[in-house]
C-alpha positions in Angstrom: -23.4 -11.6 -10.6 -23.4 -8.0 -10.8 -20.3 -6.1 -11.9 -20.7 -3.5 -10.7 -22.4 -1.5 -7.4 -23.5 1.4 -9.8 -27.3 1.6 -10.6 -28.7 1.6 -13.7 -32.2 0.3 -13.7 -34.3 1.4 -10.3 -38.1 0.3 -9.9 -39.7 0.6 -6.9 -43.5 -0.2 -6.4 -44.0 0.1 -10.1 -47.5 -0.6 -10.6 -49.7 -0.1 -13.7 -53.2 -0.4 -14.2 -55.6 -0.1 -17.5 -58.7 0.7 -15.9 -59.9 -2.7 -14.2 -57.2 -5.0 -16.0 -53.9 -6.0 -14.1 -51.0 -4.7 -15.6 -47.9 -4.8 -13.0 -48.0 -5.1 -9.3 -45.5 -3.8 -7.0 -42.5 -4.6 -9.4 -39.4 -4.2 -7.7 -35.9 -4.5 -9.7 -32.9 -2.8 -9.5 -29.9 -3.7 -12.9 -26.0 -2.7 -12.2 -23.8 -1.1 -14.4 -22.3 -3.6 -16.9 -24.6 -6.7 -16.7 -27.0 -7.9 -18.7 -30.2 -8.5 -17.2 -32.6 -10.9 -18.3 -36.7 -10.4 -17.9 -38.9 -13.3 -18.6 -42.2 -14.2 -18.4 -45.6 -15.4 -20.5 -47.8 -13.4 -22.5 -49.8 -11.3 -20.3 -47.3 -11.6 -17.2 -46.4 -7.7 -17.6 -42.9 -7.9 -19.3 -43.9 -4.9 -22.0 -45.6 -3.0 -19.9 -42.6 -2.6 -17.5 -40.8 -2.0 -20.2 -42.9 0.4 -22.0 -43.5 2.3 -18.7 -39.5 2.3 -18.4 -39.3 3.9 -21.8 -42.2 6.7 -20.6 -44.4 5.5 -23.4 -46.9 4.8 -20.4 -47.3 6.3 -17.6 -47.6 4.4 -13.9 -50.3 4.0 -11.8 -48.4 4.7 -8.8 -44.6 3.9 -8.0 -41.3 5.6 -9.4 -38.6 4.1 -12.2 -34.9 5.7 -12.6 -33.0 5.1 -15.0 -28.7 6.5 -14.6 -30.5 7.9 -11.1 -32.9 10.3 -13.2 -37.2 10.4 -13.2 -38.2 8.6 -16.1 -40.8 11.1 -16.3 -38.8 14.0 -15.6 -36.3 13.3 -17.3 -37.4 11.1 -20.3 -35.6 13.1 -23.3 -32.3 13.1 -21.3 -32.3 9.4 -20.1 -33.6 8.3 -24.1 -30.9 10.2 -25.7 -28.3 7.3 -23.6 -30.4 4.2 -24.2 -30.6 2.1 -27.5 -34.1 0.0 -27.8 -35.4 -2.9 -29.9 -38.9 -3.7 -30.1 -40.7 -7.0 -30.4 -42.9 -5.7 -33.2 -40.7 -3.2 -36.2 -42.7 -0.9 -37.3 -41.6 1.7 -40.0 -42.2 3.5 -42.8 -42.6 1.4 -46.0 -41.3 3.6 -48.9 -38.4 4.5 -46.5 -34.8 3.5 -47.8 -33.0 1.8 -44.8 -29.4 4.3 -45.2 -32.3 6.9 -45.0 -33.8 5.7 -41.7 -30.5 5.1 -40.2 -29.3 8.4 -41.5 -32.1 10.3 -39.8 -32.0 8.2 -36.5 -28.3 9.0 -36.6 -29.2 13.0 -37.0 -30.6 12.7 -32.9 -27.2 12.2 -31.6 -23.9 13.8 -32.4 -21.5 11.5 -31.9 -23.2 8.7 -35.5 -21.2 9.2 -38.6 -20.9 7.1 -42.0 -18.3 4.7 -40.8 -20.5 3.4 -37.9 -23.6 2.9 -40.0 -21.7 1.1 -42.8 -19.9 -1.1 -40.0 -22.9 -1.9 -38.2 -25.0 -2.6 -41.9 -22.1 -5.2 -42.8 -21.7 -6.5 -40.0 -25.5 -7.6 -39.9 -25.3 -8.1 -43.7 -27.6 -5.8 -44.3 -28.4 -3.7 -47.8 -29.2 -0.4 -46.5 -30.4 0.6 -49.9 -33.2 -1.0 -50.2 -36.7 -0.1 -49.6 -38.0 -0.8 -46.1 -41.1 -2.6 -47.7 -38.8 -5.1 -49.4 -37.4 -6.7 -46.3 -38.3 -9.4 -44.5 -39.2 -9.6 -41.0 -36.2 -11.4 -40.0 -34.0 -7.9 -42.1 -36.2 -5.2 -40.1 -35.5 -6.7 -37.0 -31.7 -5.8 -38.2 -32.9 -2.5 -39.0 -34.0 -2.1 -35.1 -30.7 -3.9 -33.6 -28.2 -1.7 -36.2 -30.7 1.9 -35.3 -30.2 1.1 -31.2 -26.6 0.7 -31.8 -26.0 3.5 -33.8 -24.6 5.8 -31.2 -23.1 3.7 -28.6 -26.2 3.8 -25.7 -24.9 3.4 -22.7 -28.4 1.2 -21.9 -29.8 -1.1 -24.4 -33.4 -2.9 -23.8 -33.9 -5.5 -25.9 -37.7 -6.8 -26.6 -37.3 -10.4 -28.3 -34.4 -8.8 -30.4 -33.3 -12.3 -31.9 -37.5 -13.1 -33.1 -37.1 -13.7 -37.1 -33.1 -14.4 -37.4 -32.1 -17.3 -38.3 -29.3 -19.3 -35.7 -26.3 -17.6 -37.0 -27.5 -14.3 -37.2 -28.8 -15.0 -33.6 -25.3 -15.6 -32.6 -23.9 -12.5 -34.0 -26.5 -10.3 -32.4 -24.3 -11.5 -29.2 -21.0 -11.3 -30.3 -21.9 -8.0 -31.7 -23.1 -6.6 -27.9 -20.0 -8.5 -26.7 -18.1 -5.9 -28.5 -20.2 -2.7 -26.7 -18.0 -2.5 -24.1 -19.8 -1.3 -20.6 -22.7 -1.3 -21.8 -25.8 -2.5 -20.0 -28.3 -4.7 -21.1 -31.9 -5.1 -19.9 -33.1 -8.5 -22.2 -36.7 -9.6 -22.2 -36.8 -12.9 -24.2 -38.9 -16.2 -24.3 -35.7 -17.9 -25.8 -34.9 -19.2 -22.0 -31.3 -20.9 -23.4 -30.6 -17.2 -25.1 -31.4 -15.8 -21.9 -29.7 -18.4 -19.6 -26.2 -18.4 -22.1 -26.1 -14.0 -22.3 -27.3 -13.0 -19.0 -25.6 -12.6 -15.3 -29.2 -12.4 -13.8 -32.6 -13.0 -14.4 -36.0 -11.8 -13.3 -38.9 -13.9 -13.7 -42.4 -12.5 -14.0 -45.9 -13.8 -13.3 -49.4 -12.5 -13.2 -48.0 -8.6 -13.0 -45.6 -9.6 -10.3 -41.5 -10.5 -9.7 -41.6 -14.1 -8.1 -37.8 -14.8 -8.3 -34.5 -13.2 -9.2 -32.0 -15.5 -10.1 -28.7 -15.2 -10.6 -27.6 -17.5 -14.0 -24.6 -19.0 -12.9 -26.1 -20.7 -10.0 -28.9 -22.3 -11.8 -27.4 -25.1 -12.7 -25.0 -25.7 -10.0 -27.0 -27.0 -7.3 -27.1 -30.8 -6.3 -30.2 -31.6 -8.0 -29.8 -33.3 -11.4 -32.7 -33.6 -13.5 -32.8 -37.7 -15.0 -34.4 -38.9 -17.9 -34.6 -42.5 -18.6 -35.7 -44.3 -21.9 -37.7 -47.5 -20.8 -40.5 -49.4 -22.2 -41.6 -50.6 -19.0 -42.7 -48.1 -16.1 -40.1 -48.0 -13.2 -41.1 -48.1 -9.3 -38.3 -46.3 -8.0 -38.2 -45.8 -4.0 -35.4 -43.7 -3.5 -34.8 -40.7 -0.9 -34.2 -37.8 -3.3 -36.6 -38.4 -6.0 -39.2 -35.6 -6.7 -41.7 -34.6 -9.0 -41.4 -38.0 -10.9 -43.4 -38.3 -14.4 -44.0 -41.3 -17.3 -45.0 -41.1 -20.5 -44.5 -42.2 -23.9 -41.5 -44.4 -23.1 -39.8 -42.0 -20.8 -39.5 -41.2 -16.9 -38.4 -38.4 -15.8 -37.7 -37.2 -12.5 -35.2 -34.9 -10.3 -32.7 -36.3 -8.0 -31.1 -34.6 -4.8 -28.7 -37.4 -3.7 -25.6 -39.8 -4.1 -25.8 -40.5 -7.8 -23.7 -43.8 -7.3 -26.4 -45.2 -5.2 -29.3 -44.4 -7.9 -26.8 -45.8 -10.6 -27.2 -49.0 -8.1 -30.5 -49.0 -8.2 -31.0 -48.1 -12.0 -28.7 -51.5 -12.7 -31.6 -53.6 -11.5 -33.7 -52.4 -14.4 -33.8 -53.0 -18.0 -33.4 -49.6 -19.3 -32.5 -48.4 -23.2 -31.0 -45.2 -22.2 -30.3 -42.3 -19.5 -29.6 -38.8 -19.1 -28.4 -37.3 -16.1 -29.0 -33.4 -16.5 -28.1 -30.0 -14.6 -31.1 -28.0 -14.0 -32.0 -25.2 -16.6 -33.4 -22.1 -16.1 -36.2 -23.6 -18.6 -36.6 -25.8 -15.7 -37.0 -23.2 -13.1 -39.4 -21.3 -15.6 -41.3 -24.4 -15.6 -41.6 -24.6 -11.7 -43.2 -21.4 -11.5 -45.8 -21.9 -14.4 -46.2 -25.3 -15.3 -47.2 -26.4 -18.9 -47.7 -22.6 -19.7 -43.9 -21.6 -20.1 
């Protein structure tokens, strides 16, 4: 649900090309004010590339991106000096102490002092006096999340921010962006439960090209119920509503669109060990559009 009918994110006929390879096709996407927007996908589907393309670090084949209604081209040192970004990959200098990173990313912006990089480094319990090379992956990532913070963007994309945490540092990543008031939030993730608990909507990539958007809240309030049943003998059930039913190792699974009372029924004539009776995920929906490759 978007909250609000400002703009923040515009792509139109984004395409991107390297040479004869398939980058992005006709990408279309527009993010409000305030939401957090999720982007998933598989390797290869194009998810960096839009992204890197957003940021101007490439340039498009053909199409147009605006971001807070200005050229990303155009406009690039403007519309960077209001966004906060965390890469997939951190990259910096070794030999670098992290208070003197954070102290020279804070010298781009006027509005960083002492107070909000000392908040920031306890809040992520991080020692900012020690030497980049000394950390480990899971502590540069930190570095990334506390440097796109620093100075209150009013857009923060966010490449796999949470890759190398551990659960509860995961968790305060979110409580942390909780606390970034009206701030928006463009979050490309393969953690589909991070994406499907954070985010209002989600796009979903494939092969260069948006096949859905869904809205999160609605994924798993339709009637269809996803049912997994532990037996050691294989069921034959003929029921109206069953779809896409599977066996294996002990287990059948299957989703339902119907009167659960009358599958219950049914079920009753069986000798089963146990049963789940599931909402649909947007793993599940991931799933659907690329099979075993999600």
């Amino acid at each position: 649900m978007k909250k609000s009918e400002k703009i923040i994110i515009e792509i139109k006929n984004l395409c991107k090309n390297y040479g004869k390879a398939r980058g992005v096709t006709k990408v279309d996407l527009e993010v409000y004010e305030g939401e957090t927007f999720g982007f998933i996908g598989p390797n290869g589907a194009g998810k960096s590339t839009t992204i890197r393309t957003m940021l101007n670090f490439l340039f498009p084949t053909s199409g147009e991106i605006k971001i807070f209604g200005l050229d990303v081209i155009t406009n690039s040192s403007v519309i960077k000096s209001e966004i906060g970004y965390v890469p997939a990959e951190v990259n910096y200098y070794d030999h670098m102490k992290v208070i003197d990173l954070l102290n020279f990313a804070a010298s781009f912006h006027s509005d960083v002092d002492k107070i909000r990089i000392d908040y920031l480094c306890n809040k992520f319990e991080l020692d900012k006096n020690r030497k980049i090379n000394e950390l480990s992956f899971g502590n540069k990532k930190k570095v990334s999340i506390i440097q796109a913070l620093l100075h209150h963007p009013k857009l923060l994309i966010l490449d796999e921010p949470t890759n190398g945490l551990d659960p509860l540092m995961q968790k305060k990543v979110f409580e942390m962006l909780k606390e970034e008031k009206d701030m928006t939030i463009f979050l490309s993730s393969h953690n589909l439960a991070e994406v499907e608990k954070h985010c209002d909507r989600v796009a979903i990539i494939k092969e260069g090209k948006i096949v859905d958007i869904k809205d999160v809240s609605k994924v798993n309030k339709g009637s269809i119920k996803k049912v997994v049943i532990t037996t050691y003998k294989k069921i034959k059930l003929k029921l109206n509503g069953i779809s896409d039913m599977s066996f294996a190792n002990n287990e059948l699974q299957f989703r339902y669109d119907g009167d659960i009372n009358v599958l219950l029924e049914e079920l009753s004539k069986y000798n089963i060990s146990d049963i789940a009776i599931l909402p649909l995920t947007l793993e599940d929906s991931f799933i659907e559009y690329y099979g075993s490759r999600g």
